[in-house]
Backbone as a ProteinNet text record, in pm:
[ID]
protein_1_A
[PRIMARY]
XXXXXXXXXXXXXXXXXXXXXXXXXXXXXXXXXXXXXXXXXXXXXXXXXXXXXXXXXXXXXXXXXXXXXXXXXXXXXXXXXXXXXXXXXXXXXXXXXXXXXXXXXXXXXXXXXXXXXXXXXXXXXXXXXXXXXXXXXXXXXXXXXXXXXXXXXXXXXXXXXXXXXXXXXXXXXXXXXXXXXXXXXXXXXXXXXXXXXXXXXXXXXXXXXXXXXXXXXXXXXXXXXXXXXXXXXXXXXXXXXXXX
[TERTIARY]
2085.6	2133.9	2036	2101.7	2022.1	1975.4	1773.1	1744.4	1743.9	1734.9	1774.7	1729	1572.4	1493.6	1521.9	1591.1	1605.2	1743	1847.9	1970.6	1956.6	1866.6	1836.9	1771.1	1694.7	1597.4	1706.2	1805.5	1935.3	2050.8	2032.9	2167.7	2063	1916.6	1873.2	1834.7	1827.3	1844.5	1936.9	2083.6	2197.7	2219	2182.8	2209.6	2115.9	2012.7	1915.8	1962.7	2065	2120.6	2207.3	2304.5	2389.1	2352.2	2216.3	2157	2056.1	2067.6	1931.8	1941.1	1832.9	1787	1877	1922.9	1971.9	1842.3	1890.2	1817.2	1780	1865.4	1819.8	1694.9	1616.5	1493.3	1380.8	1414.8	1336	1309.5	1180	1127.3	1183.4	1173	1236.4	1138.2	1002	953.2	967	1003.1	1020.8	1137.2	1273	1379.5	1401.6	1390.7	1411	1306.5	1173.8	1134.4	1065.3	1007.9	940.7	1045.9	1174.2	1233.5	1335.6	1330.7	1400.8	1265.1	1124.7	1074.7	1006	1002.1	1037.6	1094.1	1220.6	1302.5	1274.5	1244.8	1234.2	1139.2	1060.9	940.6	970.3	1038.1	1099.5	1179.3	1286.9	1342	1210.2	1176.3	1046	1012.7	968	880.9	950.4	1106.4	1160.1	1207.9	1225.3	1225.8	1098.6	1004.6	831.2	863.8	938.3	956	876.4	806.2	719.2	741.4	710.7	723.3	692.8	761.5	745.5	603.7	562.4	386.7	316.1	360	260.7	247.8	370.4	403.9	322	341.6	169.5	72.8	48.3	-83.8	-164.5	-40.4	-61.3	-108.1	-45.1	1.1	-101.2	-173.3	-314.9	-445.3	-379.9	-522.6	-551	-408.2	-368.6	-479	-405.3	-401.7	-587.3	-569.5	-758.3	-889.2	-789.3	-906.9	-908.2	-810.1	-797.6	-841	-864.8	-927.4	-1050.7	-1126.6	-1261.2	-1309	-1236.7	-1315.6	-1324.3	-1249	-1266.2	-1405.9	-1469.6	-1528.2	-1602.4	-1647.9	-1773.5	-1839.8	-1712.7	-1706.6	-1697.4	-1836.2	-1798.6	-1697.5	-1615	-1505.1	-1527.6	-1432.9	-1400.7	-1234.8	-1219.2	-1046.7	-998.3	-1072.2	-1044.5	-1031.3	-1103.6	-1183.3	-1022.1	-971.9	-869.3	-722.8	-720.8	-623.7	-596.2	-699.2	-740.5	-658.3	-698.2	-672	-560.9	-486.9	-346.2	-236	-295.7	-198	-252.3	-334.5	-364.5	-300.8	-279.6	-216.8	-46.5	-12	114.7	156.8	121.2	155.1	150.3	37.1	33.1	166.5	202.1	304.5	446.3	463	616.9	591.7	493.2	516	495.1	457.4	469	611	701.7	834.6	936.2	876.6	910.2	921.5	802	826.2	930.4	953.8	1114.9	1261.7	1217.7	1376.9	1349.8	1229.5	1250	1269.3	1238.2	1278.7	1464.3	1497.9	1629.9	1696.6	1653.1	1728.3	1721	1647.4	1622.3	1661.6	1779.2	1829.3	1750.4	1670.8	1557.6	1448.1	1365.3	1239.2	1172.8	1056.5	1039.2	915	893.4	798.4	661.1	646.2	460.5	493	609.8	619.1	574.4	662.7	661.7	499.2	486.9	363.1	279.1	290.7	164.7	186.6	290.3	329.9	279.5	314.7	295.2	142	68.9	-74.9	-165.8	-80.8	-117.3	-166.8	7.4	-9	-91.7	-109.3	-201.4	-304.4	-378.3	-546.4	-501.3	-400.9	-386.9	-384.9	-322.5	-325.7	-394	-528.7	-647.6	-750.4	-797.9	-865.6	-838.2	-746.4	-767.5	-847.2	-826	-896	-1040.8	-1079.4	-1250.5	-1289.7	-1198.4	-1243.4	-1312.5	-1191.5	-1188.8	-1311.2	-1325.6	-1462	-1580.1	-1579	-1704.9	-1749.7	-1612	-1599.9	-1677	-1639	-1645.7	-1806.8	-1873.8	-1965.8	-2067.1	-2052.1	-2091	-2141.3	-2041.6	-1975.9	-1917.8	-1919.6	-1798.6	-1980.2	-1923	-2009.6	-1970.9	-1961.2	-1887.5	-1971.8	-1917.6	-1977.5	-1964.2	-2078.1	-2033.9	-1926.8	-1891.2	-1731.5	-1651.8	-1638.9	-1511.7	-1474.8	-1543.5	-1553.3	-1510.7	-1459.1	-1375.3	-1187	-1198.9	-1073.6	-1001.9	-1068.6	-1020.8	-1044.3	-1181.1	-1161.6	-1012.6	-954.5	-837.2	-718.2	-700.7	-594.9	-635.6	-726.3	-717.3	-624.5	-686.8	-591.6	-477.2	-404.9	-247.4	-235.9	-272.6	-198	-191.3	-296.9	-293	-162.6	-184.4	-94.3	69.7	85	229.1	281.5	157	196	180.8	139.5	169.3	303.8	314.6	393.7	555	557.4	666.4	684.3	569	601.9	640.5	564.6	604	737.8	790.6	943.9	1057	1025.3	1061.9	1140.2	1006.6	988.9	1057.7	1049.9	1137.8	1260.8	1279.1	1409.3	1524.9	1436.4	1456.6	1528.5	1441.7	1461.2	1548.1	1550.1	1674	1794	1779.8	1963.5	2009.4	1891.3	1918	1834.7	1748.9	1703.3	1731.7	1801.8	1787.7	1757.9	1690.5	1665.4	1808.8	1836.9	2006.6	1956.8	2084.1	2050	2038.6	1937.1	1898.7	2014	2038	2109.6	2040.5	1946.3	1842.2	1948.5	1958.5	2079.9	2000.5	2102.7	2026.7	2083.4	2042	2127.7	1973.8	1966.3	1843.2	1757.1	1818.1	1712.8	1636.2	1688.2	1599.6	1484.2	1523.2	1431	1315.7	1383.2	1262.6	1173	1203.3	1123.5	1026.9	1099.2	943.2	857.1	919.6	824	638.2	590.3	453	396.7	533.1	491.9	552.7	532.4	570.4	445.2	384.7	301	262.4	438.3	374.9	331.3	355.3	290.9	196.3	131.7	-31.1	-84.8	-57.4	-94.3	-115.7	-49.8	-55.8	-172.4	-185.2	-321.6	-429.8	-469.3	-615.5	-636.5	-487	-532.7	-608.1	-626.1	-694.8	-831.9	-888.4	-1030.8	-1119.7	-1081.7	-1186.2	-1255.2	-1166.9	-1209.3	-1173.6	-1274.5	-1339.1	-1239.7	-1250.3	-1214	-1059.1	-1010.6	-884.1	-798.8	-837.3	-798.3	-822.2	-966.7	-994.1	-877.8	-846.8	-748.1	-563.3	-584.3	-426.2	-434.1	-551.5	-542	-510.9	-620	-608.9	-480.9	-397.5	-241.8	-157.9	-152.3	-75.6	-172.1	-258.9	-303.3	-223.3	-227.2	-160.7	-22.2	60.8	199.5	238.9	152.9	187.6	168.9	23.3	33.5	168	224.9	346.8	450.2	450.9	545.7	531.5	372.4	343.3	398.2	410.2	407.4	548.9	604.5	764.2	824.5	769.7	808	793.2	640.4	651.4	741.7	787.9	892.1	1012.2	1042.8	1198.8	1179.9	1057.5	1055.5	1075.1	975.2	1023.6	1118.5	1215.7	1361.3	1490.8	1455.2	1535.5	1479.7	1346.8	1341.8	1393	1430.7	1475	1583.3	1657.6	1814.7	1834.1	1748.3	1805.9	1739.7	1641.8	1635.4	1732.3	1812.7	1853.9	1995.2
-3321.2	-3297.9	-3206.5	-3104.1	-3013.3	-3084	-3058.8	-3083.2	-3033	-3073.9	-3017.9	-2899.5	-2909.7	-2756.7	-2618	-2702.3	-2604.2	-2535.7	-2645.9	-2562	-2459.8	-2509.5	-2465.9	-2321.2	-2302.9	-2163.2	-2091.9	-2120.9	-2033.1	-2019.9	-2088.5	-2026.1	-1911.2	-1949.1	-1844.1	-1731.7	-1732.6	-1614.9	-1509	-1591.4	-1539	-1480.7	-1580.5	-1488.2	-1331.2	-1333.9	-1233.7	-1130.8	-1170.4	-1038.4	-985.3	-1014.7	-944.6	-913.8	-937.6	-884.6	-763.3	-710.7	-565.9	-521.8	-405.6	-296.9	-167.1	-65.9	37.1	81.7	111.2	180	307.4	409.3	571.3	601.2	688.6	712.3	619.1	499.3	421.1	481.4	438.8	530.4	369	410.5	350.1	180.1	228.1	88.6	-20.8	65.8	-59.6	-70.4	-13.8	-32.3	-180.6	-94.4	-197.2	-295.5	-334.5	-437.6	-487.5	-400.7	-469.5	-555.2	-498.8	-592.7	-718.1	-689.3	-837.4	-925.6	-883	-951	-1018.9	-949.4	-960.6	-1069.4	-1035.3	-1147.5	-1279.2	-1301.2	-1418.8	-1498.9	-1421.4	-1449.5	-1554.3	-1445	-1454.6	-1618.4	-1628.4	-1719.4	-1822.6	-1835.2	-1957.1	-1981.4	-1891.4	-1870.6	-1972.7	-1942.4	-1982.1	-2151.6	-2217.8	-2300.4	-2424.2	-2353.8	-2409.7	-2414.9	-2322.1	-2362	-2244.9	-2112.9	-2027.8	-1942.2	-1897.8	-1789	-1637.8	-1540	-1417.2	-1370.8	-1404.6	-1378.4	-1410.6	-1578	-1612.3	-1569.9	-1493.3	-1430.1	-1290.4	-1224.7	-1090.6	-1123.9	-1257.9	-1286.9	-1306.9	-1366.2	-1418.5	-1268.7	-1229.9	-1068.7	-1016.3	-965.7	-913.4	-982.2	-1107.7	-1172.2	-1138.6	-1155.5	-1058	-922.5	-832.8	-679.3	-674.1	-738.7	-721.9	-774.2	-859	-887.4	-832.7	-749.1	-638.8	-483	-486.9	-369.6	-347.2	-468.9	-522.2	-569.1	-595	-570.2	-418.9	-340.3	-216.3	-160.1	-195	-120.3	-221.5	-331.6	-423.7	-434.7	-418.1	-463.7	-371.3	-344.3	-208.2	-252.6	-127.4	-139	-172.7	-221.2	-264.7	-287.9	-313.1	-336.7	-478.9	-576.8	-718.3	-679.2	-637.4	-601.7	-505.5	-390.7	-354.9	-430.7	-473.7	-570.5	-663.5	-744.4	-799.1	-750.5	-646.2	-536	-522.3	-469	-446	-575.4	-697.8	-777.7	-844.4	-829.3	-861.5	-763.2	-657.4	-531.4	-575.1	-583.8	-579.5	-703	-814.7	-969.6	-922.4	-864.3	-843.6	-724.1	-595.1	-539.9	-639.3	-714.3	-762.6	-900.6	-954.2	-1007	-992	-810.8	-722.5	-672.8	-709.4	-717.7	-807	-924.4	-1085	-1088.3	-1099.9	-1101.1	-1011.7	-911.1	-875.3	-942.6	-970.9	-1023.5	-1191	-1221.8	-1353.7	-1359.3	-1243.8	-1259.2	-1242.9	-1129.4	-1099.2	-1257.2	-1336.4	-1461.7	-1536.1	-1554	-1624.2	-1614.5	-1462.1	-1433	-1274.3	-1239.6	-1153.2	-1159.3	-1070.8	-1068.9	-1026.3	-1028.4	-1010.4	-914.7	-843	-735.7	-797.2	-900.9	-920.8	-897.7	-970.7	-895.5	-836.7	-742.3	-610.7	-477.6	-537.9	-462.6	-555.1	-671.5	-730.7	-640.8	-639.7	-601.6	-413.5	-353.5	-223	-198.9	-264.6	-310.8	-320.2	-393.5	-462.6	-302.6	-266.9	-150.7	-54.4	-6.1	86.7	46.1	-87.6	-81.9	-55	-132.2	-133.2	12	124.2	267.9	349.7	323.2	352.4	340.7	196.8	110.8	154.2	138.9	144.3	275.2	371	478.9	496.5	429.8	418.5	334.9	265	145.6	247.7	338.6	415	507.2	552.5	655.6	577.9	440.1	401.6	370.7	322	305.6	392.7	561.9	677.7	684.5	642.7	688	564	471.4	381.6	398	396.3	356.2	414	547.7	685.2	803.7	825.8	926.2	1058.8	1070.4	1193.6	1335.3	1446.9	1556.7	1516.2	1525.8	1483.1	1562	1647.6	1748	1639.8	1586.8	1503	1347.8	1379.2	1262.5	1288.5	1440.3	1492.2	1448.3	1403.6	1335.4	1211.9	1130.4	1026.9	1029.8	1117.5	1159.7	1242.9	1350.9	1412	1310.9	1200.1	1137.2	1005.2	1022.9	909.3	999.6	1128.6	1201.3	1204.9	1280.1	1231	1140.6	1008.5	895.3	835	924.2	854.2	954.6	1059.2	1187.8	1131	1096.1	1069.5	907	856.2	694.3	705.5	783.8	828.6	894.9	1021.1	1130.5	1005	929.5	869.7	731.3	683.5	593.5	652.9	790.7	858.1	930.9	991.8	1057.8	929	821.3	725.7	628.4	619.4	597.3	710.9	852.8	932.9	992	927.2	936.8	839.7	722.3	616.6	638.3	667.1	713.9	823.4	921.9	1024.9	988.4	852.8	823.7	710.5	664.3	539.1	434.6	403.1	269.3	227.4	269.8	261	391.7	370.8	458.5	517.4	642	625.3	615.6	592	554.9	673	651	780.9	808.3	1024.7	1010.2	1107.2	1004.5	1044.1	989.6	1073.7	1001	892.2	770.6	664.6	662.5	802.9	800.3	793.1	723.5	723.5	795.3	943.5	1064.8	1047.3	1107.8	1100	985.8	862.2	780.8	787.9	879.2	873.7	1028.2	1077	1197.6	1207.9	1116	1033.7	933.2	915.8	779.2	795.4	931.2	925.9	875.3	885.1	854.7	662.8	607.9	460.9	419.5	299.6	190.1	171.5	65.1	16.5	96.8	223.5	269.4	289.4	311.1	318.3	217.8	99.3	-26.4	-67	11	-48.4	66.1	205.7	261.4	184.5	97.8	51.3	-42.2	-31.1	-99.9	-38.4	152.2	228.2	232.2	121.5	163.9	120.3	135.1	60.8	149.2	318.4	443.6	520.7	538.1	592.5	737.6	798.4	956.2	951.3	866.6	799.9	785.6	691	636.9	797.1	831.4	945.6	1037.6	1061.1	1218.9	1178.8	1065.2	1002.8	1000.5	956.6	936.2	1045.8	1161.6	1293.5	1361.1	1319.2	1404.5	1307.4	1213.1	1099.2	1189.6	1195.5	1307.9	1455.4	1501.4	1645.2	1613.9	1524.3	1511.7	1437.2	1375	1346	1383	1488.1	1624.3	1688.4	1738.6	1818.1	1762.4	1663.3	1505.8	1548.1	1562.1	1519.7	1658.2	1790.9	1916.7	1936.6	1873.4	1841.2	1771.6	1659.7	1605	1593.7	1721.9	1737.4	1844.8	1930.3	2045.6	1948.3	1850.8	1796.8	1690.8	1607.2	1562.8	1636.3	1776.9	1853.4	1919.5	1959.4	1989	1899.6	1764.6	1637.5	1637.3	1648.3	1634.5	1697.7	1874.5	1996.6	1958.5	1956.2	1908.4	1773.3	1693.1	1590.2	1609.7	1740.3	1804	1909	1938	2068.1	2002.2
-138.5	-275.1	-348.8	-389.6	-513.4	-584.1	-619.4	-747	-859.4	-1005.3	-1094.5	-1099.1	-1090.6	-1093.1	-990.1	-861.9	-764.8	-851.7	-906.7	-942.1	-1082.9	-1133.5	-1248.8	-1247	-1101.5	-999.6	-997.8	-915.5	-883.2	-996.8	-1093.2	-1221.8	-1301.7	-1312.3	-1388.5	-1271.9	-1187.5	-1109.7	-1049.2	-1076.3	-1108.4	-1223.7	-1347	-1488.6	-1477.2	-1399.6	-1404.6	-1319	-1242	-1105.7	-1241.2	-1313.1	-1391.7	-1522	-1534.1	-1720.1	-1653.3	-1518.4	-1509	-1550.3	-1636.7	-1710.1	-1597.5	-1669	-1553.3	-1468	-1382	-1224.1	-1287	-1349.9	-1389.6	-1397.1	-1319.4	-1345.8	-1275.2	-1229.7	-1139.7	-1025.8	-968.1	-847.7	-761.2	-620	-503.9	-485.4	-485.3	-487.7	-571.9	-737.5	-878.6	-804.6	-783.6	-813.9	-663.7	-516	-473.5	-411.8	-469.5	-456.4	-586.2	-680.9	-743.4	-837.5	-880.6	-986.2	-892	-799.2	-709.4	-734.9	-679.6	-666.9	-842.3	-927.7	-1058.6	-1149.8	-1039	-1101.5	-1038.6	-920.3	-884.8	-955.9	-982.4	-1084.3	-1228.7	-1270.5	-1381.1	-1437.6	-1291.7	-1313.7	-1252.3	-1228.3	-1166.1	-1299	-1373.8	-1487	-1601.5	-1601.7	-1661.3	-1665.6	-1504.9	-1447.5	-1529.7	-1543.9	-1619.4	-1740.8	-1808.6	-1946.1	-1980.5	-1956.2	-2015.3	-2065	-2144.4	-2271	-2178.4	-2229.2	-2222.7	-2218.6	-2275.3	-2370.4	-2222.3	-2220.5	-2085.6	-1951.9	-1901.7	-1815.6	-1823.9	-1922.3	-1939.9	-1949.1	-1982.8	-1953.5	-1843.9	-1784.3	-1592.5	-1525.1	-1606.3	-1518.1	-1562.5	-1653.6	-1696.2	-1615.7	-1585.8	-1520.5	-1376.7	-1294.3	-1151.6	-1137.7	-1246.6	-1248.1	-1283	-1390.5	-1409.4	-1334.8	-1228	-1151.5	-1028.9	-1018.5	-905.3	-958.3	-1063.2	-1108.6	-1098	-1137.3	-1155.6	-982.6	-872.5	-760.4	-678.6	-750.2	-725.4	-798.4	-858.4	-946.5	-892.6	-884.6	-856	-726	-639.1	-465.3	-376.2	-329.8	-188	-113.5	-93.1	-37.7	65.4	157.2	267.8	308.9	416.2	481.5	404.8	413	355.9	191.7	88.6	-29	-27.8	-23.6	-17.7	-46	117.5	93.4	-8.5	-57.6	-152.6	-305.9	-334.5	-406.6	-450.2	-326.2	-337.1	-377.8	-351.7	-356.4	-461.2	-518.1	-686.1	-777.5	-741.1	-829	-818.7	-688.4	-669.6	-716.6	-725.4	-839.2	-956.3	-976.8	-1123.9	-1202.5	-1110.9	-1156.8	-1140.7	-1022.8	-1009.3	-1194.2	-1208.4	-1323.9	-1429.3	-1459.9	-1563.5	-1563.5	-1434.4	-1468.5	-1503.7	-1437.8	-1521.2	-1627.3	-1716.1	-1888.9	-1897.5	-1878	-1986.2	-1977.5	-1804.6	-1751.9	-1757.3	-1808.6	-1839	-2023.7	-2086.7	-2226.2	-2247.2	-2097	-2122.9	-2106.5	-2026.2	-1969.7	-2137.9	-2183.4	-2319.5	-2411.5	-2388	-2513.5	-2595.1	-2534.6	-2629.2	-2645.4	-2644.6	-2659.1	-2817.8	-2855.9	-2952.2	-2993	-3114.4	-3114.2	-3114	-3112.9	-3026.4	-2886.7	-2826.7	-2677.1	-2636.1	-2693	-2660.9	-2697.4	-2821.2	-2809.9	-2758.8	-2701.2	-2594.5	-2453.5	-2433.1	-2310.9	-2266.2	-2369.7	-2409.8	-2441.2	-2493	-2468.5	-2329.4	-2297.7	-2122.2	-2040.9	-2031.9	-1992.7	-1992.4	-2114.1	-2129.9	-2111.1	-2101.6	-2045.5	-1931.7	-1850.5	-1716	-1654.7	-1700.1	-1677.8	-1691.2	-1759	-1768	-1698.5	-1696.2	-1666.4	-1500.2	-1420.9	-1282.5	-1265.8	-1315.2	-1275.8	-1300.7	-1451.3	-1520.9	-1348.6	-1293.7	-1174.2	-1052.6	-1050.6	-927.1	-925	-1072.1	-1082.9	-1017.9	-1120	-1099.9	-893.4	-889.4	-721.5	-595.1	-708.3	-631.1	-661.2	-764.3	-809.8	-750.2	-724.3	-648.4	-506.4	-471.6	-335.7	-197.8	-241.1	-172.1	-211.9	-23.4	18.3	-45.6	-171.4	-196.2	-259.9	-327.3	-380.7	-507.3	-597.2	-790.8	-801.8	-799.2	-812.9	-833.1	-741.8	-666.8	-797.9	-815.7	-966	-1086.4	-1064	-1142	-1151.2	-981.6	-949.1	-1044.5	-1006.4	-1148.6	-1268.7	-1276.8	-1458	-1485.6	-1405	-1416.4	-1453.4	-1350.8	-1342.5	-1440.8	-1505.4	-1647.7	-1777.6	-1785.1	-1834.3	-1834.4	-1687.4	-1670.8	-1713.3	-1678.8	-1698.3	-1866.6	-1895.9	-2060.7	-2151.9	-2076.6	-2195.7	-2103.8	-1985.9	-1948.7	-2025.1	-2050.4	-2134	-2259	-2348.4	-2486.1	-2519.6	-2421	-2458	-2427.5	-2273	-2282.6	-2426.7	-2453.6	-2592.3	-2716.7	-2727.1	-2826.4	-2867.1	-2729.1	-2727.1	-2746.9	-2682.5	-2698.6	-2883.2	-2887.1	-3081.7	-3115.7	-3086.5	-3158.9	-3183.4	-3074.1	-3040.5	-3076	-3042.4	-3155.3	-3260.6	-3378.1	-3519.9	-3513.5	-3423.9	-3506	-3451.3	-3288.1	-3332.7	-3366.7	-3498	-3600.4	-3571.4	-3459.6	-3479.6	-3297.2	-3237.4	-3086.1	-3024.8	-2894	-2818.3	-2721.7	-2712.3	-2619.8	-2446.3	-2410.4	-2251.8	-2201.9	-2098.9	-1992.7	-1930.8	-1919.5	-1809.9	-1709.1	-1667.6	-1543.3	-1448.6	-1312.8	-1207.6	-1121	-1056	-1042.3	-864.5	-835.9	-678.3	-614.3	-462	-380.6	-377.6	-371.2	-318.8	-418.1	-563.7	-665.2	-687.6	-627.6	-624.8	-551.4	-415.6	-299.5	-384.7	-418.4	-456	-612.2	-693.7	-766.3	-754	-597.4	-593.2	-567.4	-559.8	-582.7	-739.4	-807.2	-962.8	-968.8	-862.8	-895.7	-872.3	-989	-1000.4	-873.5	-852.2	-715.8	-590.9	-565.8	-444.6	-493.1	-620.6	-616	-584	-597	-593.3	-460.7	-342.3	-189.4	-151.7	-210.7	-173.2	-103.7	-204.8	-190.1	-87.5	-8.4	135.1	198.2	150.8	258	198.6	106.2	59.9	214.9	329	415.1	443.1	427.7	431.9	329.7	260.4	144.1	118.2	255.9	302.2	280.8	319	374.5	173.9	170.4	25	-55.8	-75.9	-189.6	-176.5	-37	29.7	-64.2	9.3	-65.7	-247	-303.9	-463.3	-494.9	-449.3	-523.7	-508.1	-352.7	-332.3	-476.6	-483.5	-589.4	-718.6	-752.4	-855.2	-884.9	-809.8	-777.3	-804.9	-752.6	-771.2	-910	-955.4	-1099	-1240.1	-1209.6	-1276	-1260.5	-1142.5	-1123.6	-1234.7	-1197.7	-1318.7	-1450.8	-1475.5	-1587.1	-1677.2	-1629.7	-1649.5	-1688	-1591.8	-1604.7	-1699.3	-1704.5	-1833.7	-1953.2	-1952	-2128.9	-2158.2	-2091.4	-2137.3	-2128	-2016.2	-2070.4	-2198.1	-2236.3	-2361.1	-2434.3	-2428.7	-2587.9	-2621.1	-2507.7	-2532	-2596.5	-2512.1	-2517.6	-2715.5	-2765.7	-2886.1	-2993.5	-2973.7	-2983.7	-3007.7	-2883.3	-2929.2	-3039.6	-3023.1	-3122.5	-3276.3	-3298.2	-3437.8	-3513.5	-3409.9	-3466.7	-3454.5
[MASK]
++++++++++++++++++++++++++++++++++++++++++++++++++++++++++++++++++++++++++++++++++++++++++++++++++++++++++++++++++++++++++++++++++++++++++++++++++++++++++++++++++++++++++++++++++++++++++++++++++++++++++++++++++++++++++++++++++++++++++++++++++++

């Protein structure tokens, strides 16, 4: 016989298959694993009785203590691994809190700017990790330390510029943001996926080799510059049209 909690696991994990956020614009790893695995989360989460809030918190504690053995802990194959699967908990239940606020009815603006908070140390912060890592730890040329100073950049001007077009877009069509029509077919997924979280997040399996990991960050550097280049001319057009 079903227990209550088990039936209670599977109705909120059902309500959560038919309330998803659209796919448009999702890279291949969020779309098909991190928000299944997300959701399972989610409804567990929910199962406990826990708040939205507590679910980013869980998730900040994951993500920050996988940041912080990068930056503390000569790398190694174990120390890596390690890594990756503190990052990768911590993103699938930086996707929980929303789809456990969607199950609840709504989320609310501490949420959201907790959540939006989170983020941005989290998009930072891995890279201040990676410098210090390089600067540590990695047989490298000082040049080369230019690498993650670069990609703290990207990542800060692609997480502003998207909050900011966002908010503004907002306001000029009344108070909601309109739906993307980024197409939500595979290819497109497989071809931004150097710009998904989670494949950065499985990188640092290769910290066992320094050479190995650095070669891969800097190509995931290079391709999200390309991103990043890209998407400030389609933000400032997308803004263009909705001034004029």
């Amino acid at each position: 016989m079903e227990e209550p909690s088990e039936r209670r696991y599977r109705v909120a994990l059902e309500r959560l298959r038919s309330a998803q956020k659209p796919s448009a614009g999702t890279p291949l790893y969020s779309r098909l694993v991190n928000r299944p695995l997300g959701r399972r989360f989610a409804a567990f989460a929910h199962v406990l009785g826990w708040t939205p809030n507590a679910v980013t918190c869980v998730s900040a504690l994951f993500t920050f203590s996988g940041i912080a053995l990068v930056a503390l802990v000569a790398p190694s194959w174990w120390s890596g691994v390690l890594v990756s699967a503190l990052l990768v908990l911590g993103y699938a239940l930086d996707s929980a809190d929303g789809q456990l606020a969607r199950l609840r009815g709504g989320g609310s603006v501490q949420g959201e700017w907790l959540d939006h908070t989170v983020d941005a140390a989290k998009a930072l912060t891995i890279h201040v990790a990676v410098l210090v890592a390089a600067f540590r730890f990695f047989d490298l040329p000082t040049a080369w330390l230019l690498v993650p100073i670069t990609y703290l950049v990207v990542e800060g001007l692609l997480f502003f510029g998207m909050m900011e077009r966002d908010l503004l877009l907002a306001r000029a069509a009344g108070g909601e943001a309109p739906v993307s029509r980024a197409s939500t077919g595979i290819l497109r997924a497989i071809l931004i996926l150097p710009s998904d979280y989670g494949l950065f997040c499985l990188i640092f399996v290769l910290m066992g080799s320094s050479a190995v990991f650095f070669g891969v960050y800097t190509l995931l550097l290079v391709c999200n510059t390309v991103f990043l280049l890209m998407a400030l001319a389609k933000w400032y057009r997308q803004l263009g049209a909705y001034a004029s």
